[in-house]
PDB file of N, CA, C and O in Angstrom:
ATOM      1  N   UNK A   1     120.754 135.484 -23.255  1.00  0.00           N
ATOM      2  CA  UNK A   1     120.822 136.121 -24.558  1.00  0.00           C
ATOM      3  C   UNK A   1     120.489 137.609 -24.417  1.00  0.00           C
ATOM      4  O   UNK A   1     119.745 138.083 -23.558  1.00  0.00           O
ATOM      5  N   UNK A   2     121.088 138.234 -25.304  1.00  0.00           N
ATOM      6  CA  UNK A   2     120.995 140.084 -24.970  1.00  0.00           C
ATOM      7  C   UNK A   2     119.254 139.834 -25.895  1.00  0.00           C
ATOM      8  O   UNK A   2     118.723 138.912 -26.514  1.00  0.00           O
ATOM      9  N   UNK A   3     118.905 141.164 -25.530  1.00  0.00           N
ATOM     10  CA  UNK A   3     117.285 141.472 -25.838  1.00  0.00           C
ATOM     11  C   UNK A   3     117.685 142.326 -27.172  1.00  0.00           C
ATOM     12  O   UNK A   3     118.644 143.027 -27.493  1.00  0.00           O
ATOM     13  N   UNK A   4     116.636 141.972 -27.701  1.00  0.00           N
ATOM     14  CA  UNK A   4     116.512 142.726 -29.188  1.00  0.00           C
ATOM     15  C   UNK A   4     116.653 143.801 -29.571  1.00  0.00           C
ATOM     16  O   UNK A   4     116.898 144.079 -30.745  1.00  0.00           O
ATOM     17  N   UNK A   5     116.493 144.820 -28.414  1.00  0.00           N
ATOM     18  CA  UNK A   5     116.748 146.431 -28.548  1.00  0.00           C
ATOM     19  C   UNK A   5     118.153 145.913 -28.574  1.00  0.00           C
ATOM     20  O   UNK A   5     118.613 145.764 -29.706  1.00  0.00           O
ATOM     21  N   UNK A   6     118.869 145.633 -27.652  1.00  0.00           N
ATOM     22  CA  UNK A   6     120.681 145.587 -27.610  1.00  0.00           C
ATOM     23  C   UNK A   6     121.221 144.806 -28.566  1.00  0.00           C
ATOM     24  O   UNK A   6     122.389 145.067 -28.856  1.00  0.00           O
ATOM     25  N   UNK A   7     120.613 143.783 -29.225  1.00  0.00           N
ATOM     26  CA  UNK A   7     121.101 143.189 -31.036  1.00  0.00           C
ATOM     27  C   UNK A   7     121.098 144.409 -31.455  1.00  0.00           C
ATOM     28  O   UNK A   7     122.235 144.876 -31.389  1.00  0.00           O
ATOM     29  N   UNK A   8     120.171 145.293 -31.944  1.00  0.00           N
ATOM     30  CA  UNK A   8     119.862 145.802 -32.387  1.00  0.00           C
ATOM     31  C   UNK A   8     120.570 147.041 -32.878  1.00  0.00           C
ATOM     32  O   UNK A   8     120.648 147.279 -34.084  1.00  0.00           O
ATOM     33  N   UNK A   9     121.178 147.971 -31.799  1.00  0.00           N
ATOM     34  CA  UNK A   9     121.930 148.560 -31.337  1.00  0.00           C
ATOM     35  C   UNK A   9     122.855 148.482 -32.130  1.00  0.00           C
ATOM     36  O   UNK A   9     123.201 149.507 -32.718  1.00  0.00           O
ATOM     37  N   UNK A  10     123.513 147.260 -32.371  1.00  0.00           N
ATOM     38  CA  UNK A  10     124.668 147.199 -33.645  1.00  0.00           C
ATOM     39  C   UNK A  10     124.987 147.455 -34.172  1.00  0.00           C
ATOM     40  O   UNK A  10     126.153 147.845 -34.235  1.00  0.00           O
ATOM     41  N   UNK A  11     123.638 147.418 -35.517  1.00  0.00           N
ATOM     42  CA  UNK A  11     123.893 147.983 -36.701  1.00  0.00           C
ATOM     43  C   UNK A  11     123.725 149.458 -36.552  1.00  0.00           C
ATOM     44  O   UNK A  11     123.969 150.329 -37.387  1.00  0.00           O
ATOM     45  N   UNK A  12     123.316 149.568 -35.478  1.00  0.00           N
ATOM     46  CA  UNK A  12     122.929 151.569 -35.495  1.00  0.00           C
ATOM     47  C   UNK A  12     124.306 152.198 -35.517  1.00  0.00           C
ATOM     48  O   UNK A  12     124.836 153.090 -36.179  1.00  0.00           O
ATOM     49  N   UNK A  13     124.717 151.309 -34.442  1.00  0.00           N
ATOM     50  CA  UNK A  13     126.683 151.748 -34.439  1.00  0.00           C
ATOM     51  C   UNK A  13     127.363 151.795 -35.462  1.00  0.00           C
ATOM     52  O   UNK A  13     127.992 152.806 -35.774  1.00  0.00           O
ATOM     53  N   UNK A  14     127.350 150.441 -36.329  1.00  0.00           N
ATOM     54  CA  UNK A  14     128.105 150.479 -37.496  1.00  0.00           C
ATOM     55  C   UNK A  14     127.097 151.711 -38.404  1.00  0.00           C
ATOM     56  O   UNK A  14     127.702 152.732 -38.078  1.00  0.00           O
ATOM     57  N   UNK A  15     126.301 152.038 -39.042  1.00  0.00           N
ATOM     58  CA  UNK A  15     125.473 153.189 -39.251  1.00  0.00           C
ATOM     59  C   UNK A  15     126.167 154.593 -39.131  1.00  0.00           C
ATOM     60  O   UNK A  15     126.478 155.438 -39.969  1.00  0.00           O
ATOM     61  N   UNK A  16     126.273 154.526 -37.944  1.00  0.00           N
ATOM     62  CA  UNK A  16     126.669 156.084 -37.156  1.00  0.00           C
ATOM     63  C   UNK A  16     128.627 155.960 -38.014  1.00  0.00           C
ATOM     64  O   UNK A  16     129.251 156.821 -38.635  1.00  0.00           O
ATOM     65  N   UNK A  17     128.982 154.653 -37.676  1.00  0.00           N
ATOM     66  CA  UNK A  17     130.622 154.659 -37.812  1.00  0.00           C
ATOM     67  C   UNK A  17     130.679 154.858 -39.087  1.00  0.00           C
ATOM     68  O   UNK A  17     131.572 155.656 -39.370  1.00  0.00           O
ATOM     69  N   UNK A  18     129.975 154.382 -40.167  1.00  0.00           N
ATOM     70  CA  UNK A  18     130.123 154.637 -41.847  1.00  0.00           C
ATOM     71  C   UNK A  18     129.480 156.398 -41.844  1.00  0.00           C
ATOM     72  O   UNK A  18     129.792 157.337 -42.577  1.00  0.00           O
ATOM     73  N   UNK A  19     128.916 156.357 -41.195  1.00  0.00           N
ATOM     74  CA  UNK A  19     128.240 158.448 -41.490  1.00  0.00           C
ATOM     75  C   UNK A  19     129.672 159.077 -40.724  1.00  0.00           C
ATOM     76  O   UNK A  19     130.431 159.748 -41.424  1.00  0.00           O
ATOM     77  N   UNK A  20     129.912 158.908 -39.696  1.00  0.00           N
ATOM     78  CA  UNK A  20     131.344 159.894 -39.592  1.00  0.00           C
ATOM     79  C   UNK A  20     132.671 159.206 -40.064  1.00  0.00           C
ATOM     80  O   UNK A  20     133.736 159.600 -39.588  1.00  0.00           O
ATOM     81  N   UNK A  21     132.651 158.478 -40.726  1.00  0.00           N
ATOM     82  CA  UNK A  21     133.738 157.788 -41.485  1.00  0.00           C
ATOM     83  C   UNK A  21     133.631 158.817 -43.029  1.00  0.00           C
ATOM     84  O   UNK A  21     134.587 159.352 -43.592  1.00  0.00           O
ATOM     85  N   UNK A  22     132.094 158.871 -43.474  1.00  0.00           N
ATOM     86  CA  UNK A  22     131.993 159.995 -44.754  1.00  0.00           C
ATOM     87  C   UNK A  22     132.213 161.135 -44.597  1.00  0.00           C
ATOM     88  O   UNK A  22     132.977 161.731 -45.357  1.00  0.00           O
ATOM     89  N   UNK A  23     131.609 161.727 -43.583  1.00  0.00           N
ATOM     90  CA  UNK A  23     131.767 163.121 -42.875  1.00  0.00           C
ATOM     91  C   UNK A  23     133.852 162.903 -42.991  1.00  0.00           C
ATOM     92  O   UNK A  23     134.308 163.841 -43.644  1.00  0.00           O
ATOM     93  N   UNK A  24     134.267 162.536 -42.808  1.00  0.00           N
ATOM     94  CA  UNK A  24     135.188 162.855 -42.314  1.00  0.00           C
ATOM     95  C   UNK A  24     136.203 162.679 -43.543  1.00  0.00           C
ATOM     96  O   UNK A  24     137.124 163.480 -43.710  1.00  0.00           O
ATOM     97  N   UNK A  25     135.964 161.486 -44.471  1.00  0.00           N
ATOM     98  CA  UNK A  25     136.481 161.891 -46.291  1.00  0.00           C
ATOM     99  C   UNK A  25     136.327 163.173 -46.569  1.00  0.00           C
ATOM    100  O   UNK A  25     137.252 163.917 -46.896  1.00  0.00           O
ATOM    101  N   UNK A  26     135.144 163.501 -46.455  1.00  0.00           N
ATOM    102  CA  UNK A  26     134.587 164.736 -47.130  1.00  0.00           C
ATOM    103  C   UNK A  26     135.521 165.983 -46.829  1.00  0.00           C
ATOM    104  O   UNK A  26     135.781 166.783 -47.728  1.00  0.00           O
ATOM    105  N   UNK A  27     136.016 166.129 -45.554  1.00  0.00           N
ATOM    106  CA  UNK A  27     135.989 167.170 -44.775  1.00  0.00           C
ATOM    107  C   UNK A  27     137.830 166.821 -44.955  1.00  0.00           C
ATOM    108  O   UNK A  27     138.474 167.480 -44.138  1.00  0.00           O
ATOM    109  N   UNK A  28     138.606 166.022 -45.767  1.00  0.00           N
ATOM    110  CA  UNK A  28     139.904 165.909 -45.967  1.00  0.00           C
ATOM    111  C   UNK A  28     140.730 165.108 -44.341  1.00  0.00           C
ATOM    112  O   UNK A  28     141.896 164.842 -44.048  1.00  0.00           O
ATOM    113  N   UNK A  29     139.552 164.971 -43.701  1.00  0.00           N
ATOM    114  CA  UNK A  29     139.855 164.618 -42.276  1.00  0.00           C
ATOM    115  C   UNK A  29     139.891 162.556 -41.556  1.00  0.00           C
ATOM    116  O   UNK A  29     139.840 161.987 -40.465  1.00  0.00           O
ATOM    117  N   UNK A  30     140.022 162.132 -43.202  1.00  0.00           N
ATOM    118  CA  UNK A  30     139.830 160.473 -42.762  1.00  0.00           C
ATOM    119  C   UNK A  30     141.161 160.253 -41.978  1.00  0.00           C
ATOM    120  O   UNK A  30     142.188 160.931 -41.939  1.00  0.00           O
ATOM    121  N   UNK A  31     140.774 158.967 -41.305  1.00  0.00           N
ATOM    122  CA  UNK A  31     142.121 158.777 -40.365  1.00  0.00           C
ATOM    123  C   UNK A  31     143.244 157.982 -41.251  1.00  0.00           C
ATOM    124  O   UNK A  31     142.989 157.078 -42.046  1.00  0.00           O
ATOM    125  N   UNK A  32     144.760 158.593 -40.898  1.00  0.00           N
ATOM    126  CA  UNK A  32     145.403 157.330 -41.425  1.00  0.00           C
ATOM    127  C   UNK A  32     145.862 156.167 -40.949  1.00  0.00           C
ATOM    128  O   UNK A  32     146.906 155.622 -41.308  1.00  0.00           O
ATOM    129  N   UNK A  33     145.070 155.756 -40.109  1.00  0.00           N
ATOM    130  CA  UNK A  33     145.242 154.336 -39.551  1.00  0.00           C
ATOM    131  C   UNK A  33     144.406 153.358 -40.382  1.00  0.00           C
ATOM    132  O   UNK A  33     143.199 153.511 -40.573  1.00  0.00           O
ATOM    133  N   UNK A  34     145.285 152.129 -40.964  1.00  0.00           N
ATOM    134  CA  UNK A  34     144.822 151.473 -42.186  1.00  0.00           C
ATOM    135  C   UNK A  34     143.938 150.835 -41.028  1.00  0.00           C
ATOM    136  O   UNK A  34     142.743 150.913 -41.314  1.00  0.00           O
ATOM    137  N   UNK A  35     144.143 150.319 -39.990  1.00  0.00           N
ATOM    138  CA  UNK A  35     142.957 149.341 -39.221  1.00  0.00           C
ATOM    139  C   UNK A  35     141.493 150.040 -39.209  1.00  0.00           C
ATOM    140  O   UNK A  35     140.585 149.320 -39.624  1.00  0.00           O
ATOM    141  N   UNK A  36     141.098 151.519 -38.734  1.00  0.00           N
ATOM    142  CA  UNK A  36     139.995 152.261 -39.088  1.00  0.00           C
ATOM    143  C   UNK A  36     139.580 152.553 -40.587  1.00  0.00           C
ATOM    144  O   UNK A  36     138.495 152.744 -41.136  1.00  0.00           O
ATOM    145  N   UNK A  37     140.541 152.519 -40.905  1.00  0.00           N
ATOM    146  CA  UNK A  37     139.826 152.565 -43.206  1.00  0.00           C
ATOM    147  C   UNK A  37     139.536 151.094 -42.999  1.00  0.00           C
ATOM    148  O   UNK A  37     138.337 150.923 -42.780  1.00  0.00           O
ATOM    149  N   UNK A  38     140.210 150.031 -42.997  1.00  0.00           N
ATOM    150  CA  UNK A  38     139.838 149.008 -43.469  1.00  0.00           C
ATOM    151  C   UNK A  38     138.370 148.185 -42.435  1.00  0.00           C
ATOM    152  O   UNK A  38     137.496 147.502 -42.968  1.00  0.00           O
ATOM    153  N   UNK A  39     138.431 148.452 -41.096  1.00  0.00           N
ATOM    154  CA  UNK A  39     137.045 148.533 -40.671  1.00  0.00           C
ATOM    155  C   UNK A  39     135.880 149.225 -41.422  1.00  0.00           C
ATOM    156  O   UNK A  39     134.814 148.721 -41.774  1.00  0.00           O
ATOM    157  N   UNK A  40     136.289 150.392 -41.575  1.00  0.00           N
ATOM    158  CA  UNK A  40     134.935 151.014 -42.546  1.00  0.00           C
ATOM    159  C   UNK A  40     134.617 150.432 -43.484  1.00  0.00           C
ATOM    160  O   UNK A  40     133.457 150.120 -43.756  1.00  0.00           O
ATOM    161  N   UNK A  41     135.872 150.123 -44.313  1.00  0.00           N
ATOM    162  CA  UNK A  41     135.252 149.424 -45.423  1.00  0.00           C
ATOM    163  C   UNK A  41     134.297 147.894 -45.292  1.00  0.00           C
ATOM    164  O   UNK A  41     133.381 147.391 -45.942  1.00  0.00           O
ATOM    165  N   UNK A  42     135.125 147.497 -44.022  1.00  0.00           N
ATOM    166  CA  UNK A  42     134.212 146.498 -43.753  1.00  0.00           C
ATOM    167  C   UNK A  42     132.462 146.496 -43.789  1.00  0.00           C
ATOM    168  O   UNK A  42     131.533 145.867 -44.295  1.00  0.00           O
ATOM    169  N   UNK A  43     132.716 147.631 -42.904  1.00  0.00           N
ATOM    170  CA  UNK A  43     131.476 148.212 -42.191  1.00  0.00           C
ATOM    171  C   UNK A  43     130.144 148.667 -43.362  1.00  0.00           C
ATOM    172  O   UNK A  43     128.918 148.618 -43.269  1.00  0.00           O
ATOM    173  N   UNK A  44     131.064 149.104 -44.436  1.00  0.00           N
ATOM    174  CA  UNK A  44     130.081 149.405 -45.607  1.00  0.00           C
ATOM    175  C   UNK A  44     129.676 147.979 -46.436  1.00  0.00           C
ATOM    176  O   UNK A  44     128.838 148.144 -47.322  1.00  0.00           O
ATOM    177  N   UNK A  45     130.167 146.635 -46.249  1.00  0.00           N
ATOM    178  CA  UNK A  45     129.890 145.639 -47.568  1.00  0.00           C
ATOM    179  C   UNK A  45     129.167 144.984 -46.486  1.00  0.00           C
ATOM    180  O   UNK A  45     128.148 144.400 -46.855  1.00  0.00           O
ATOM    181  N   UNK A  46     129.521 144.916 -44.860  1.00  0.00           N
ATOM    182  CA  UNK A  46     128.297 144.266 -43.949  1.00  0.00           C
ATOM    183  C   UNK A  46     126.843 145.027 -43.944  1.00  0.00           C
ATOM    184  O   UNK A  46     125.710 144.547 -44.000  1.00  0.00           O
ATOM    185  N   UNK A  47     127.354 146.593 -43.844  1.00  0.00           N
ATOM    186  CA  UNK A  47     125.837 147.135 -44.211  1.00  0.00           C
ATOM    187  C   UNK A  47     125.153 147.310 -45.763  1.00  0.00           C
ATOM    188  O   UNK A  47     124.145 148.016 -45.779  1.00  0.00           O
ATOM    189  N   UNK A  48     125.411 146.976 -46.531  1.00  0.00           N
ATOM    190  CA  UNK A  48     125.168 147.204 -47.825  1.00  0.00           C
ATOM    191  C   UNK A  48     124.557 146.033 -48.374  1.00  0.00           C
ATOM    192  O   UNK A  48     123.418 145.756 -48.749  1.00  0.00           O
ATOM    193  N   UNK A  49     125.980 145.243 -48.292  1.00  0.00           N
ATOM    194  CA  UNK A  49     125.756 144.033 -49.307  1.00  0.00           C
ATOM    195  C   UNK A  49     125.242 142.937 -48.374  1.00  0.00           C
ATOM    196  O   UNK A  49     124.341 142.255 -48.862  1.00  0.00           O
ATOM    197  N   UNK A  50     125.619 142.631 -47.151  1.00  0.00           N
ATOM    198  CA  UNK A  50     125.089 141.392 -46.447  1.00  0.00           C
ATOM    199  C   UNK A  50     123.614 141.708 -46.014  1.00  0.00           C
ATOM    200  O   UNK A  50     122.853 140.752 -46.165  1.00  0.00           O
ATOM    201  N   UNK A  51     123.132 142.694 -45.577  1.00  0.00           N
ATOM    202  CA  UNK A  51     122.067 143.170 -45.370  1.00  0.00           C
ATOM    203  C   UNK A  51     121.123 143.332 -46.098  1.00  0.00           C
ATOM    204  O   UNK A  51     119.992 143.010 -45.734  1.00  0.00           O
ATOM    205  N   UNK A  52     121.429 144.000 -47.585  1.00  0.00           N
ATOM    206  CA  UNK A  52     120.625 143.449 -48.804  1.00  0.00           C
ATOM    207  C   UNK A  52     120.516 142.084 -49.249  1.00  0.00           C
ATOM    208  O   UNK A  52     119.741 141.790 -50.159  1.00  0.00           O
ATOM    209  N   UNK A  53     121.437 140.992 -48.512  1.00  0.00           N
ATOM    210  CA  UNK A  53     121.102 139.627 -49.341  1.00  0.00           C
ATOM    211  C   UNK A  53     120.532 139.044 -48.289  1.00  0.00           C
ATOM    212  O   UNK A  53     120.434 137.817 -48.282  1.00  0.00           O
ATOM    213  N   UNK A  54     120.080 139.773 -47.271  1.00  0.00           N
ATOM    214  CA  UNK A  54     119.390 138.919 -45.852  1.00  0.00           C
ATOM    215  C   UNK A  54     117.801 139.098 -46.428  1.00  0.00           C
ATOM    216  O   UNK A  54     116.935 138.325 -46.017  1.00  0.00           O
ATOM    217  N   UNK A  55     117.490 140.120 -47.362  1.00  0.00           N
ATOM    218  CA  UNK A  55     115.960 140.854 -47.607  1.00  0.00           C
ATOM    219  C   UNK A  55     115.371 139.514 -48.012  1.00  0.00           C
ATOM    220  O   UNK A  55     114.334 139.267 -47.397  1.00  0.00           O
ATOM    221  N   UNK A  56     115.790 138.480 -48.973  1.00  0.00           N
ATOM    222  CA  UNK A  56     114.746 137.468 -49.260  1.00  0.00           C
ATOM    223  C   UNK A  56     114.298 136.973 -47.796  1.00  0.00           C
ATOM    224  O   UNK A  56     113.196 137.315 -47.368  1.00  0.00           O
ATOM    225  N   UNK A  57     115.019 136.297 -47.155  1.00  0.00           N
ATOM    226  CA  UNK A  57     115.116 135.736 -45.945  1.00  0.00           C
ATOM    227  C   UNK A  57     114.395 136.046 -45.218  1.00  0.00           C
ATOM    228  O   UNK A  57     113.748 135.258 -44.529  1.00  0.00           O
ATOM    229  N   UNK A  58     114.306 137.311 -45.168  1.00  0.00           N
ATOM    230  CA  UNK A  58     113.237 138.239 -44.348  1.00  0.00           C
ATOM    231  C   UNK A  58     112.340 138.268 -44.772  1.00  0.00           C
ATOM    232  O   UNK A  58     111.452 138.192 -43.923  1.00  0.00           O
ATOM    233  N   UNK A  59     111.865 138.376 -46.111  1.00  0.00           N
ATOM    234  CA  UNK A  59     110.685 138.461 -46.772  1.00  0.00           C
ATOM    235  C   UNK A  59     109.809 137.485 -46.518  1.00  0.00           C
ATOM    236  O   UNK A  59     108.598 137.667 -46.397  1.00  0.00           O
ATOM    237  N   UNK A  60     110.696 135.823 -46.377  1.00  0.00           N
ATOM    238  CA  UNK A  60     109.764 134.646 -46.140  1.00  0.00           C
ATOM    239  C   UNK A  60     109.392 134.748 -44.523  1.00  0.00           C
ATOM    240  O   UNK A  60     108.277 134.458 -44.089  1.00  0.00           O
ATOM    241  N   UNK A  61     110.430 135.178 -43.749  1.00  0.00           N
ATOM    242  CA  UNK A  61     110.236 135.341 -42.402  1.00  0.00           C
ATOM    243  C   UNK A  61     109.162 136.090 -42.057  1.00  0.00           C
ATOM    244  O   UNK A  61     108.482 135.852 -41.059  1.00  0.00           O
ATOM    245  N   UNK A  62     108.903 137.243 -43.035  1.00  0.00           N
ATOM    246  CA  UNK A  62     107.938 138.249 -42.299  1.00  0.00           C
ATOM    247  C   UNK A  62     106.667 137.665 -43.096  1.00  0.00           C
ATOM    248  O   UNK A  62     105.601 138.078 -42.640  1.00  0.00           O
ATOM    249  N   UNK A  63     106.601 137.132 -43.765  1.00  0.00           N
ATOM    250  CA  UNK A  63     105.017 136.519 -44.185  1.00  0.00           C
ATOM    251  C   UNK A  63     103.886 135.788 -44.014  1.00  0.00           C
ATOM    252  O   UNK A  63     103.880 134.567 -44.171  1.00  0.00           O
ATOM    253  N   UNK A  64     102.572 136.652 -43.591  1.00  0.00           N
ATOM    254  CA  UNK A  64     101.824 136.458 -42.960  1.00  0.00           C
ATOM    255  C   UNK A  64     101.950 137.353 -41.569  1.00  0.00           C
ATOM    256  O   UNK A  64     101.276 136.917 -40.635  1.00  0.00           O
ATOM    257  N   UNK A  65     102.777 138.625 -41.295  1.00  0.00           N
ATOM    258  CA  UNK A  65     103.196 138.977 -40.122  1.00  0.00           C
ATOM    259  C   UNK A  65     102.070 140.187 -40.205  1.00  0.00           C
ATOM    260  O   UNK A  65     101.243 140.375 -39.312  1.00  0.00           O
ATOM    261  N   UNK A  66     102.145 140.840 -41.196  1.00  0.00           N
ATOM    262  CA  UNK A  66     101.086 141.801 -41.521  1.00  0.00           C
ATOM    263  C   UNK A  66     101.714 142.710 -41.690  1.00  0.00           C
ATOM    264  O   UNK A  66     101.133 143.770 -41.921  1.00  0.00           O
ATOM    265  N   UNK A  67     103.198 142.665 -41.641  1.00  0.00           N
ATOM    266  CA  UNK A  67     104.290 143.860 -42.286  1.00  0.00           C
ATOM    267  C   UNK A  67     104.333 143.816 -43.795  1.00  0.00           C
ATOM    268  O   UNK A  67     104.664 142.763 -44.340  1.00  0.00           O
ATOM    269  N   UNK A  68     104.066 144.729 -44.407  1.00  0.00           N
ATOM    270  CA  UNK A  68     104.501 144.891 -45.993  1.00  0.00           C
ATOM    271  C   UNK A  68     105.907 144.654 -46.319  1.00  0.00           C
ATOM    272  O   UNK A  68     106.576 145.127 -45.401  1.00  0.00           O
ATOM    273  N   UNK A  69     106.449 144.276 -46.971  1.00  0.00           N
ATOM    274  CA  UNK A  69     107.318 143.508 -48.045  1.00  0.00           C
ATOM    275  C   UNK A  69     108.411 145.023 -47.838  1.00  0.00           C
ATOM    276  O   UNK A  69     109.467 145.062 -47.208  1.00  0.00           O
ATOM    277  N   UNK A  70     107.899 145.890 -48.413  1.00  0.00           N
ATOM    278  CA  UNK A  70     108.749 147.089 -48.100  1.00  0.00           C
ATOM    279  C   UNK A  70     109.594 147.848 -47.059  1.00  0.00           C
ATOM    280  O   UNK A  70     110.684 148.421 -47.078  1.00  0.00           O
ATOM    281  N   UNK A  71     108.269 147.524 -45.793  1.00  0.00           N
ATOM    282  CA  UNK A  71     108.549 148.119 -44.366  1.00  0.00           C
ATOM    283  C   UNK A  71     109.776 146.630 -43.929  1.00  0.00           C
ATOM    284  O   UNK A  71     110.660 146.676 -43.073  1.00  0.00           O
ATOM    285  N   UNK A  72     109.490 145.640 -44.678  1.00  0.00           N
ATOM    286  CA  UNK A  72     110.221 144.181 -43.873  1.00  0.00           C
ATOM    287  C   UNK A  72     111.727 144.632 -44.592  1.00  0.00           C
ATOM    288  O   UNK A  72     112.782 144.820 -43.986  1.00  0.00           O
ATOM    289  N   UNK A  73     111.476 144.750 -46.152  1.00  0.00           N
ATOM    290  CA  UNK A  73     113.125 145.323 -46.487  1.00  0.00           C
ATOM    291  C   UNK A  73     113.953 146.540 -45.870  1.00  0.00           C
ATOM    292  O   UNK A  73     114.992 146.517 -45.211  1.00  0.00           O
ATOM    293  N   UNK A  74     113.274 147.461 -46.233  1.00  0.00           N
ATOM    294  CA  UNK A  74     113.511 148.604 -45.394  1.00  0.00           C
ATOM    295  C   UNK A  74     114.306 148.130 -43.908  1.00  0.00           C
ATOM    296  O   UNK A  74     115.517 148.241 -43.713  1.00  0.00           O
ATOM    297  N   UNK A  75     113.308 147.582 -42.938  1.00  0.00           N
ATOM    298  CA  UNK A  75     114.327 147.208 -41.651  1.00  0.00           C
ATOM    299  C   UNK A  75     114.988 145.947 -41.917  1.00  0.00           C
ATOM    300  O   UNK A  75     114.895 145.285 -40.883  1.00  0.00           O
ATOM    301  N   UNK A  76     115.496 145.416 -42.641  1.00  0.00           N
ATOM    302  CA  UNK A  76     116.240 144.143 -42.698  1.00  0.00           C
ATOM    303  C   UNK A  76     117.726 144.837 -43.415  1.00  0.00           C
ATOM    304  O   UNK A  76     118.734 144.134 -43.476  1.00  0.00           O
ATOM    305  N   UNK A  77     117.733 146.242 -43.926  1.00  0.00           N
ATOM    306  CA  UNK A  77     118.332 146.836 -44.637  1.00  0.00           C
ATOM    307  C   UNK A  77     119.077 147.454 -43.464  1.00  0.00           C
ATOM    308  O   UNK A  77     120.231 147.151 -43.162  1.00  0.00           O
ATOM    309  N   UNK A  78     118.352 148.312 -42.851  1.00  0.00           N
ATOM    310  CA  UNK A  78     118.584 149.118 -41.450  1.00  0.00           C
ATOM    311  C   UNK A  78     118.921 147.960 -40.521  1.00  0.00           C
ATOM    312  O   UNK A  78     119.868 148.379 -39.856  1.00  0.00           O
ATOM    313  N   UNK A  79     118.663 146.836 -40.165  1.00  0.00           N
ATOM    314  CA  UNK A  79     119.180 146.122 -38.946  1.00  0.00           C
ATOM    315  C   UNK A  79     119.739 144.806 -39.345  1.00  0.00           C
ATOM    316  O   UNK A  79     120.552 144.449 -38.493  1.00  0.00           O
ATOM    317  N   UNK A  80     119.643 144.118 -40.117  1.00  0.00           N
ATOM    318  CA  UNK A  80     120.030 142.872 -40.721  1.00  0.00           C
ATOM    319  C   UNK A  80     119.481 142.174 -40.430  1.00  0.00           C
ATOM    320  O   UNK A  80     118.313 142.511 -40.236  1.00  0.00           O
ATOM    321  N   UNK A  81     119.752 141.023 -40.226  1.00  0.00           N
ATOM    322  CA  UNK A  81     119.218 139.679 -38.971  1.00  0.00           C
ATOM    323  C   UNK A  81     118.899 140.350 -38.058  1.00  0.00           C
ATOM    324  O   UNK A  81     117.730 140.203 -37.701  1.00  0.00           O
ATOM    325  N   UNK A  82     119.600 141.183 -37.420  1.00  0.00           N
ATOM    326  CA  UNK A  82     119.255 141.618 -35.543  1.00  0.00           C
ATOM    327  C   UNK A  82     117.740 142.125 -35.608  1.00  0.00           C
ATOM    328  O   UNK A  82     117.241 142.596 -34.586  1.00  0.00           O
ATOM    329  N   UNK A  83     116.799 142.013 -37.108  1.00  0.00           N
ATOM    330  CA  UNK A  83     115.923 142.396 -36.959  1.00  0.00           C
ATOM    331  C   UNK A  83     114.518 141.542 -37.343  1.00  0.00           C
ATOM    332  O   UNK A  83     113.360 141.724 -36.967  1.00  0.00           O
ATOM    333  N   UNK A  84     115.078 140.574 -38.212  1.00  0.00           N
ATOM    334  CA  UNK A  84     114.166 139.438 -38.736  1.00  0.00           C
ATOM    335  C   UNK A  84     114.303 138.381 -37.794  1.00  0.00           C
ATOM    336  O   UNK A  84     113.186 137.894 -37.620  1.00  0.00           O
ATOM    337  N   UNK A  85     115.228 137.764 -37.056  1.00  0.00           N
ATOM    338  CA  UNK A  85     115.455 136.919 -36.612  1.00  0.00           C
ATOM    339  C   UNK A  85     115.289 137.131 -34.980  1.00  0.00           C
ATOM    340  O   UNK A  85     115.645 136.245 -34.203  1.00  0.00           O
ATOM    341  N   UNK A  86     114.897 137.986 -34.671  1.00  0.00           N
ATOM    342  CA  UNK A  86     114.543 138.771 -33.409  1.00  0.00           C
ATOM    343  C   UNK A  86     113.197 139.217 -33.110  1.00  0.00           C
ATOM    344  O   UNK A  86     112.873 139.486 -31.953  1.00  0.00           O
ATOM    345  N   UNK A  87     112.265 139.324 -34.239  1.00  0.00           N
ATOM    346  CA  UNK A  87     111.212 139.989 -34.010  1.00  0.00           C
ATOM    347  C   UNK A  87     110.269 139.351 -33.162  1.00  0.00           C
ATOM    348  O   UNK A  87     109.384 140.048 -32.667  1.00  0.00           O
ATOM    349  N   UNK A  88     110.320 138.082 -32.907  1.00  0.00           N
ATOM    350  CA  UNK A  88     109.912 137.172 -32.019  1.00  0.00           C
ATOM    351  C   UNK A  88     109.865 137.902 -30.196  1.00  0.00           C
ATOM    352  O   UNK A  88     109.266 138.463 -29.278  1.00  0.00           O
ATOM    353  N   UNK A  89     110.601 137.519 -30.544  1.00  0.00           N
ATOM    354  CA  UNK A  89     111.228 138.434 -29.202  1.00  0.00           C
ATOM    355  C   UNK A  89     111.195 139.431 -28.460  1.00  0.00           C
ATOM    356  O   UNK A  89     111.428 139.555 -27.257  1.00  0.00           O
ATOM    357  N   UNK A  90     110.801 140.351 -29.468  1.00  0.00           N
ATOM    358  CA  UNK A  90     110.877 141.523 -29.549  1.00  0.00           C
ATOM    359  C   UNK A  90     109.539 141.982 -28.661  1.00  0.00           C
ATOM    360  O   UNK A  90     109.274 143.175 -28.515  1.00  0.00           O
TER     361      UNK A  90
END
């Protein structure tokens, strides 16, 4: 199994790919290849929306860990699973 820094890693990518995916709307410079728009868009409802509905999950996961409720959303927001379900490990 890959180690938790390299789960991890993932979402930083998709992260980085939605920030120069905006940078690059902005700047009149998006690509027109529908396979790269429609990845991004992907890329924004996996980081957004699946990642915000992982926070309960995490919340029960991290309890009793001695992480606050906030710091546990916060990175469950930033890493998804690759971060609740890993911390073991870690």
């Amino acid at each position: 199994m890959l180690k938790p820094t390299a789960l991890r890693a993932i979402p930083i990518l998709g992260w980085l790919y939605l920030t120069a995916g905006l940078i690059a709307a902005l700047t009149d410079r998006a690509p027109a290849n529908r396979l790269l728009r429609a990845a991004w868009w992907i890329d924004v409802f996996l980081s957004t929306v699946v990642h915000a509905a992982q926070i309960p999950a995490a919340l029960r996961a991290a309890a009793g860990t001695g992480r606050s409720p906030v710091e546990t959303a916060v990175l469950t927001q930033v890493f998804g699973a690759t971060w609740w379900k890993t911390r073991e490990a870690a």
